[in-house]
C-alpha positions as CSV (number, residue, x, y, z in Angstrom):
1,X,0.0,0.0,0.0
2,X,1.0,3.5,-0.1
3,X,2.0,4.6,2.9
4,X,3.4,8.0,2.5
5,X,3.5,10.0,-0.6
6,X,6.1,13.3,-0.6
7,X,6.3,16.3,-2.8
8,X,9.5,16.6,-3.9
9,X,11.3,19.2,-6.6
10,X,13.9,18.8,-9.2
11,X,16.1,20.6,-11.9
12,X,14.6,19.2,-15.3
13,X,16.6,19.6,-18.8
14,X,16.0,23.6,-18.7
15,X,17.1,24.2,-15.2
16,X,13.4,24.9,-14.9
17,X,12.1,23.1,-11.2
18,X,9.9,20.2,-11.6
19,X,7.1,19.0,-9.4
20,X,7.2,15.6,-8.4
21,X,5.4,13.4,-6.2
22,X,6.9,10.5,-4.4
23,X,4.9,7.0,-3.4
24,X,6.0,5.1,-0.9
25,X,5.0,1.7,0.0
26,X,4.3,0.8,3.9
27,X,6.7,-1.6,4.2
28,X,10.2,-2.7,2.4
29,X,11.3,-0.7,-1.3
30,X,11.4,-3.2,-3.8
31,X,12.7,-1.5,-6.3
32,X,11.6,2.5,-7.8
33,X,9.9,3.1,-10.9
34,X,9.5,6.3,-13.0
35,X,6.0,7.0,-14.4
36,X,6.1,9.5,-17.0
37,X,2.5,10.9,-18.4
38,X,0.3,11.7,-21.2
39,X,1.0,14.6,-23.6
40,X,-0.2,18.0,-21.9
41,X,-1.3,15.7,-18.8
42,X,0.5,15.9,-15.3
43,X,1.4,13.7,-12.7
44,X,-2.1,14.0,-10.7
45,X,-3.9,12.1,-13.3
46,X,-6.5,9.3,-12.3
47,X,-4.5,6.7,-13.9
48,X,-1.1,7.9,-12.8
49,X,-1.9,8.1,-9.0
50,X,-3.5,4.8,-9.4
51,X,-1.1,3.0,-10.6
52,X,1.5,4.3,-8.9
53,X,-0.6,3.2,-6.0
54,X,-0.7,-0.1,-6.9
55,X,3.0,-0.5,-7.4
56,X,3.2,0.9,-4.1
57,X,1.1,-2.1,-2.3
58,X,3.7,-4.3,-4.4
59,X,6.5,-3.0,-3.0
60,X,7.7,-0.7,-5.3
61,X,8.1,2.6,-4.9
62,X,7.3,5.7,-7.6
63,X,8.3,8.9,-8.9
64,X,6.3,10.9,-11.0
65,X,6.4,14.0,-12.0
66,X,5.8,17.2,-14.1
67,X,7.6,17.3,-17.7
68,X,8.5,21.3,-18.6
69,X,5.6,23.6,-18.2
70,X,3.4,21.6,-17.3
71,X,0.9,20.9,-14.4
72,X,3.4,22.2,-11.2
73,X,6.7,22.6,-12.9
74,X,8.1,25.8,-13.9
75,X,9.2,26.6,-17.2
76,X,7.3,27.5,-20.5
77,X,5.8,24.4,-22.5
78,X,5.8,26.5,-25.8
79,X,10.0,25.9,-25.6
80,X,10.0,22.2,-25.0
81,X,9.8,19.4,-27.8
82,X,9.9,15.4,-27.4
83,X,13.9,15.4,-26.6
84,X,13.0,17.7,-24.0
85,X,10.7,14.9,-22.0
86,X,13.6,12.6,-22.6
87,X,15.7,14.6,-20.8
88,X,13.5,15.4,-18.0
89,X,13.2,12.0,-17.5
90,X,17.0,11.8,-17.7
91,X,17.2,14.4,-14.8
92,X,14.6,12.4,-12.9
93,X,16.4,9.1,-13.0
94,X,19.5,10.9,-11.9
95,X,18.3,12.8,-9.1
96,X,16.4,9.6,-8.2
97,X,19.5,7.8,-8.0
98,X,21.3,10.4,-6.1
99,X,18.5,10.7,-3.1
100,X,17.2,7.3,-3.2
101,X,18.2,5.0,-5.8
102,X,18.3,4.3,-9.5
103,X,14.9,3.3,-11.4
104,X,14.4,-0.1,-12.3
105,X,11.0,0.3,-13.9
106,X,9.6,2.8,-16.5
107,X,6.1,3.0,-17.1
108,X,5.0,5.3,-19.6
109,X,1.3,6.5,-20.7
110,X,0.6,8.0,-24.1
111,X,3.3,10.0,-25.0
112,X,5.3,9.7,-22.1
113,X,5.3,5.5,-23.0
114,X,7.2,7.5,-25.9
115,X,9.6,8.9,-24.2
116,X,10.1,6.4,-21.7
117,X,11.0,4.1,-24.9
118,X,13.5,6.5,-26.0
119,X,15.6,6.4,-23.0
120,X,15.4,3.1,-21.7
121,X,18.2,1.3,-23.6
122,X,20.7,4.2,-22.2
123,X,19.6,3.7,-18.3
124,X,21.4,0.8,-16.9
125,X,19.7,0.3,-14.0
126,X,16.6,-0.1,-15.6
127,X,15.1,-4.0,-16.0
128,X,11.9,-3.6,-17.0
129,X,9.8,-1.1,-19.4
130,X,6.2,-0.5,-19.2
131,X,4.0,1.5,-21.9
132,X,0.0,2.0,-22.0
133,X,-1.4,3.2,-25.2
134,X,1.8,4.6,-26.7
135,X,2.5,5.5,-29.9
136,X,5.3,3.7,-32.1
137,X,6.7,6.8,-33.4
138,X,6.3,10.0,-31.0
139,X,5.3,11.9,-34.2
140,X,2.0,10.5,-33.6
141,X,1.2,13.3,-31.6
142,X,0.6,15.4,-33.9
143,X,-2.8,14.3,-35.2
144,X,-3.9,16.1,-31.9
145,X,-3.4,19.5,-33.9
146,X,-3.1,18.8,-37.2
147,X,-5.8,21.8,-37.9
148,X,-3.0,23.8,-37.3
149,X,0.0,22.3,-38.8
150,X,-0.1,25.1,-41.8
151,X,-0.6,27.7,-39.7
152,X,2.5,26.3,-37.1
153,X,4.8,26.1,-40.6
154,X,4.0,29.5,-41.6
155,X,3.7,31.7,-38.7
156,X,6.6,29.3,-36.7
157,X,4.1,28.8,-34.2
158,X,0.1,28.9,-33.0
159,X,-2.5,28.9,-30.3
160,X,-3.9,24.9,-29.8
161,X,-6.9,24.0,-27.4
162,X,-5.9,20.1,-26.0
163,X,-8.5,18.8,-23.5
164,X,-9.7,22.3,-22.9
165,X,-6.6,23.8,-22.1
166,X,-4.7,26.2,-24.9
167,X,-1.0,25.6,-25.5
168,X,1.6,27.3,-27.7
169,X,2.7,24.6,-30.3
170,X,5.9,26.1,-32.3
171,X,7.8,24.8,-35.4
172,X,10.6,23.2,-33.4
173,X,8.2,20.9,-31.6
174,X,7.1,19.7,-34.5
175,X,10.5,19.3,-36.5
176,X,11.4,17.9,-33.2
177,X,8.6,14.5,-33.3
178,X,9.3,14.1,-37.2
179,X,13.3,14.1,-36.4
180,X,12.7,11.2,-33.8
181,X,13.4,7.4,-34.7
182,X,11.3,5.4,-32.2
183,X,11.7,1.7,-33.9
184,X,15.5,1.9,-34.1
185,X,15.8,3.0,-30.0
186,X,13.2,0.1,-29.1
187,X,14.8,-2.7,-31.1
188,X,18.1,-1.7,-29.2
189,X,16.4,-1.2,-25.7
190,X,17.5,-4.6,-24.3
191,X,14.5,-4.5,-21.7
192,X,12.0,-6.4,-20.6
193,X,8.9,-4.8,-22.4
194,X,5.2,-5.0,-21.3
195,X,2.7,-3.3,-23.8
196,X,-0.5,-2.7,-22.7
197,X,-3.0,-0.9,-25.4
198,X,-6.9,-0.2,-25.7
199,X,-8.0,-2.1,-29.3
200,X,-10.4,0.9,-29.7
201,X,-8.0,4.1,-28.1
202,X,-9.8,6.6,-30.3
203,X,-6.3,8.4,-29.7
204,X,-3.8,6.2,-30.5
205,X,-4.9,3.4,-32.7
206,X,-3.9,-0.4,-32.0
207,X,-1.4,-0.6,-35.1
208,X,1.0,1.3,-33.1
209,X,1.1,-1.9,-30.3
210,X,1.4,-4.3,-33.0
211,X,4.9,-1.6,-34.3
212,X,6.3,-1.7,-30.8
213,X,5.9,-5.2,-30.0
214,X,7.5,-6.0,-33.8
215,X,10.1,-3.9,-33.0
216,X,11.0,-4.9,-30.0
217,X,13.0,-8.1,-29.1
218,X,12.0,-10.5,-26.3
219,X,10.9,-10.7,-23.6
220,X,8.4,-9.0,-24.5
221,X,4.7,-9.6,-23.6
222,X,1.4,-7.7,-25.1
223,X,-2.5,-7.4,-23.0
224,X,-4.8,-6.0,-24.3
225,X,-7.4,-3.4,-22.6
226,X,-10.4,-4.1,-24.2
227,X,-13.1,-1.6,-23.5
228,X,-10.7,0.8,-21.9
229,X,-10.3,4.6,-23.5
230,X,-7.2,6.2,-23.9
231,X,-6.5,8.2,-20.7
232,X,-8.2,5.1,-18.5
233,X,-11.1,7.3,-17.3
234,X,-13.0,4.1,-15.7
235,X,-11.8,3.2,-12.1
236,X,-11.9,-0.4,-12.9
237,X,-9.7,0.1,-15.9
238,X,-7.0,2.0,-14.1
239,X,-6.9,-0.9,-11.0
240,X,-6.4,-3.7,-14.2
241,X,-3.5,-1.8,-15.2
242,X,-2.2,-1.1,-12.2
243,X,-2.4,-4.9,-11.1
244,X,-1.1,-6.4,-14.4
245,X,2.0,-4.1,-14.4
246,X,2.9,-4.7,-10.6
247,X,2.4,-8.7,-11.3
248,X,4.1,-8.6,-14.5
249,X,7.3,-6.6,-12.9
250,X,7.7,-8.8,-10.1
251,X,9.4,-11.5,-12.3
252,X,12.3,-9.0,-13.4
253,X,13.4,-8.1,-9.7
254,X,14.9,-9.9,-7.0
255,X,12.7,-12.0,-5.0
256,X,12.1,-11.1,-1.5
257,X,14.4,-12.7,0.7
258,X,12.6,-15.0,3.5
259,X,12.4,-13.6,6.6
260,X,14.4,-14.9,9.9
261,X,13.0,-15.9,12.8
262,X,14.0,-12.7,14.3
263,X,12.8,-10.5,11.1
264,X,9.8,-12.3,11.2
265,X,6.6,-9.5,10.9
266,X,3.6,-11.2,12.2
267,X,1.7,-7.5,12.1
268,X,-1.2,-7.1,9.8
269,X,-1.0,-3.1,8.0
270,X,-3.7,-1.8,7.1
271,X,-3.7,1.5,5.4
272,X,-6.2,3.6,3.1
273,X,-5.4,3.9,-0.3
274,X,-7.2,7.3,-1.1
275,X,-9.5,5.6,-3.8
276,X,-12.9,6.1,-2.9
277,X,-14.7,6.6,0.4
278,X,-13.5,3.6,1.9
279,X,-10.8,1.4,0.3
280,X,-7.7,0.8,2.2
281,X,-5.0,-1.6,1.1
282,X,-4.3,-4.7,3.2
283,X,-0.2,-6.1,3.4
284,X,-0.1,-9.2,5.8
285,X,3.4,-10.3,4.9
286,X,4.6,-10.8,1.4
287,X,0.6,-10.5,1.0
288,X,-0.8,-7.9,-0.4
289,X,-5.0,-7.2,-1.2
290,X,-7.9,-4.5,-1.0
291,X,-10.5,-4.5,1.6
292,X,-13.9,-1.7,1.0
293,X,-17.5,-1.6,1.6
294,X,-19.9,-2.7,-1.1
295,X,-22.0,-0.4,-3.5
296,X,-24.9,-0.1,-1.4
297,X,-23.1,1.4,1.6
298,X,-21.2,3.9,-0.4
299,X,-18.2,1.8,-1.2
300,X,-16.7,0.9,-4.7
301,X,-16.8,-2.8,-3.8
302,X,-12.8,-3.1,-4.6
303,X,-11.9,-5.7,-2.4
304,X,-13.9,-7.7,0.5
305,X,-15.5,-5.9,3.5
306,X,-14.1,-6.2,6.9
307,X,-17.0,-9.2,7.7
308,X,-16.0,-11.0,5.0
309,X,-12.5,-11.1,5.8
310,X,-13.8,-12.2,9.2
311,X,-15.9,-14.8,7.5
312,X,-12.9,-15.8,5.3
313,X,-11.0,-15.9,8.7
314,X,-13.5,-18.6,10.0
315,X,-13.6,-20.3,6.8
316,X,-10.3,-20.6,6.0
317,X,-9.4,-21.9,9.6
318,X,-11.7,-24.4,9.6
319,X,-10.4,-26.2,6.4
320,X,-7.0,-26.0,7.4
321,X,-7.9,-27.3,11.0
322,X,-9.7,-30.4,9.3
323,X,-7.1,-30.8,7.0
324,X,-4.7,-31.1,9.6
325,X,-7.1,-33.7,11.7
326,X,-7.7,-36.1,8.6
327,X,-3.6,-35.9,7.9
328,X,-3.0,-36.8,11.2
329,X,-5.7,-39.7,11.6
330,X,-4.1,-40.6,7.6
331,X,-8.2,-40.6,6.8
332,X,-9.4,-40.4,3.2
333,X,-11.3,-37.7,3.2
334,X,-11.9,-35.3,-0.2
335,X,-11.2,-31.7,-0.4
336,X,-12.8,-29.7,2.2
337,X,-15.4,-26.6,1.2
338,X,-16.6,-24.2,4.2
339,X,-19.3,-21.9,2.9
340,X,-19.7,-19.1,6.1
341,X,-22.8,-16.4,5.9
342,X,-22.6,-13.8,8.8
343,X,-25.7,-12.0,10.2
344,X,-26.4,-9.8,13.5
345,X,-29.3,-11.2,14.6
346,X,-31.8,-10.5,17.9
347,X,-30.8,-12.8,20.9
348,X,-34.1,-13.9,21.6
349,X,-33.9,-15.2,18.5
350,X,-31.0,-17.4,18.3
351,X,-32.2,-20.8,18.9
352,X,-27.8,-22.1,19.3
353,X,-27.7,-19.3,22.0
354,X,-27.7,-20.4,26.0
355,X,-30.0,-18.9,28.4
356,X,-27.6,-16.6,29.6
357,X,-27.1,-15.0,25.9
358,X,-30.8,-14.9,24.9
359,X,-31.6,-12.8,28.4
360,X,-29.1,-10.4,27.3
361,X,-31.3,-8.3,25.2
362,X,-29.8,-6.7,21.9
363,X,-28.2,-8.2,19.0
364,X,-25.9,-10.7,18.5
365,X,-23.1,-11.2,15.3
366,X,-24.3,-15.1,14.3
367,X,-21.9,-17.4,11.8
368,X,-23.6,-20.1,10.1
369,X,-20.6,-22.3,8.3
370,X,-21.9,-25.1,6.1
371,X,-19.0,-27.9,5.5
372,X,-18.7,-30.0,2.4
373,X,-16.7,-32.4,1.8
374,X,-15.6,-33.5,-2.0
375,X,-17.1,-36.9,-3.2
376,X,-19.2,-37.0,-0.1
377,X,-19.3,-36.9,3.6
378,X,-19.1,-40.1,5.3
379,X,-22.1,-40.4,7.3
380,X,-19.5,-42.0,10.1
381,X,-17.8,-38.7,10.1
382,X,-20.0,-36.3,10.3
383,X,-19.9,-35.6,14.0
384,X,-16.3,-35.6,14.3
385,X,-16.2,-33.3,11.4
386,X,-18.3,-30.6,13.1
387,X,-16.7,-31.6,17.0
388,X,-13.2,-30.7,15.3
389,X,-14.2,-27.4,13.6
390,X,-15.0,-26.4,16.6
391,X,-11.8,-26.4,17.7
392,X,-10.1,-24.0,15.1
393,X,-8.6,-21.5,16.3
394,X,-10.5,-18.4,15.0
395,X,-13.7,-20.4,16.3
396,X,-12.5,-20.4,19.8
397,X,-11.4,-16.6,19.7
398,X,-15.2,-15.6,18.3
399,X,-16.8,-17.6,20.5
400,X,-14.5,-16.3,23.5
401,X,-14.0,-12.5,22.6
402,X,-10.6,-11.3,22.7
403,X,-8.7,-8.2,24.1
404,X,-7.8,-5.2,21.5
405,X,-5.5,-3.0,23.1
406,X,-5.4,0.2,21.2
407,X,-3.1,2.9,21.1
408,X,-2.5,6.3,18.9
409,X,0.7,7.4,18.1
């Protein structure tokens, strides 16, 4: 999970400062990536804050940042071309390296999937290269202003409305994207390369996957993001690109070392991710998953809810527990299925309760686990099946209570 994220600031290619944001994950770093974003984007966008989330609950911590002129970073965009992002990506790595250490992931969106192909091959430290809905040739980008391509020739330069916003496009940037040679850079990059790509982006068509993957050389891997749009606007694309990309990765970096005895974390960290009203990321371990509230309590229904992680607890301890018994008796006895429902339910009502419980009044939190057995339960078995579920663990502590002790720091 993300556990902290930082501003921080940089010198980009100009000397202008550049605005970056820094994601931390809660526990050990991995490894960093750099994210670099769409054309005329920034940093803050839904897809780059979510994916650099996600890489964060993996382990890996993230830089991204503002290219030239662009969302917090000084300087004029009107002066900077495609080289220029190159560079600034450059000047990230370094001062990456210098302050915390050297990238060994690039993940690029759009154009900055561009640029983050340009530069791979010449940054050593980097393993593995990410892009999502790049172009093959960064000259792509002009087809976003090509109204004005006449005007930009003649004049040197000219007034262009992108998403809303209007930006100065002049002559250089374009001789700039036409001077680049994308196919050469990639089939010398030497990285592994994950494409991702939308087979309708309305922006960037799918051809340009099929160039990059041709021109790349393995390994090299291709997923497709069917019914995505270009700038992942839907929540649910954004979290499938973030969780391909920080699966994917984890086979180019060292694997976590096991832990000692006396390193050994038992702690479970649980932390919220930002994302809707009440997501928070779970890491028990090496183990990392979502937890929120379904739709019709005002969740996004991301990830279990905290009662059905508790039912999952029950569940899951009374399998293992039976396993365990039928091991060590050496019975035959099929795979084991426990099916838990949870309700809160009025006292009086609950026919399993003593005396003592139904006089209490109120409401009560009631499991009901159903336990089925594979080919069959022996009718013989039965009764020892239920008599030793009762003795898993998590049983005993819900149908003891426990102590929390909690403290604030």
């Amino acid at each position: 999970m993300t556990a902290q994220t930082i501003k921080a600031e940089f010198e980009g290619h100009s000397g202008a400062k550049l605005a970056a944001r820094l994601d931390f994950p809660a526990g050990e770093i991995r490894a960093w990536a750099l994210f670099a974003h769409c054309f005329t984007c920034s940093k803050d966008t839904l897809a780059a804050k979510r994916i650099s989330g996600e890489l964060a609950r993996a382990g890996i911590a993230v830089m991204r940042f503002d290219f030239t002129g662009l969302g917090s970073s000084d300087g004029e965009f009107a002066s900077t071309n495609f080289s220029s992002n190159v560079e600034d990506l450059r000047s990230a790595a370094e001062w990456l390296a210098v302050h915390y250490d050297a990238p060994e992931i690039l993940v690029g969106h759009s154009l900055g999937g561009a640029a983050v192909l340009a530069i791979a091959g010449e940054l050593k430290s980097v393993k593995a290269v990410a892009t999502i809905g790049a172009p093959s040739e960064a000259s792509h980008v002009i087809h976003n202003f090509k109204d004005h391509v006449d005007e930009i020739h003649t004049s040197g330069e000219a007034e262009v409305d992108l998403g809303g916003r209007t930006f100065t496009i002049k002559r250089q940037f374009i001789d700039d994207l036409n001077a680049s040679n994308l196919s050469e850079r990639i089939s010398h990059m030497k990285k592994a390369l994950l494409i991702l790509h939308a087979p309708r982006d309305a922006v960037v068509g799918i051809d340009n996957a099929a160039a990059i993957f041709t021109a790349a050389r393995h390994p090299k891997s291709f997923v497709s993001l069917d019914g995505a749009d270009h700038l992942l606007t839907k929540q649910a694309d954004a979290n499938y690109v973030a969780d391909v990309i920080a699966s994917w990765v984890s086979r180019y970096l060292p694997a976590e070392a096991p832990r000692t005895e006396d390193e050994a974390v038992e702690d479970v960290v649980v932390g919220e991710t930002g994302q809707g009203r009440f997501q928070v990321s779970v890491q028990a371990g090496p183990h990392r998953f979502l937890a929120d509230e379904p739709a019709d309590v005002g969740g996004s229904d991301t990830g279990p809810s905290p009662y059905d992680l508790m039912s999952a607890a029950l569940g899951a301890c009374t399998a293992m527990t039976l396993r365990m018994y039928v091991r060590l008796k050496k019975l035959d006895l099929g795979l084991v299925t426990v099916k838990v429902s949870h309700n809160k339910v009025h006292a009086a009502d609950c026919l399993e309760c003593t005396d003592e419980e139904r006089a209490s009044g109120g409401k009560i939190d009631r499991f009901e686990r159903i336990i089925s057995i594979d080919g069959g339960t022996p009718d013989a078995l039965a009764d020892k099946i239920a008599e030793i579920a009762g003795k898993c663990p998590v049983h005993r502590t819900l149908e003891h209570g426990a102590k929390v002790v909690t403290k604030v720091r």
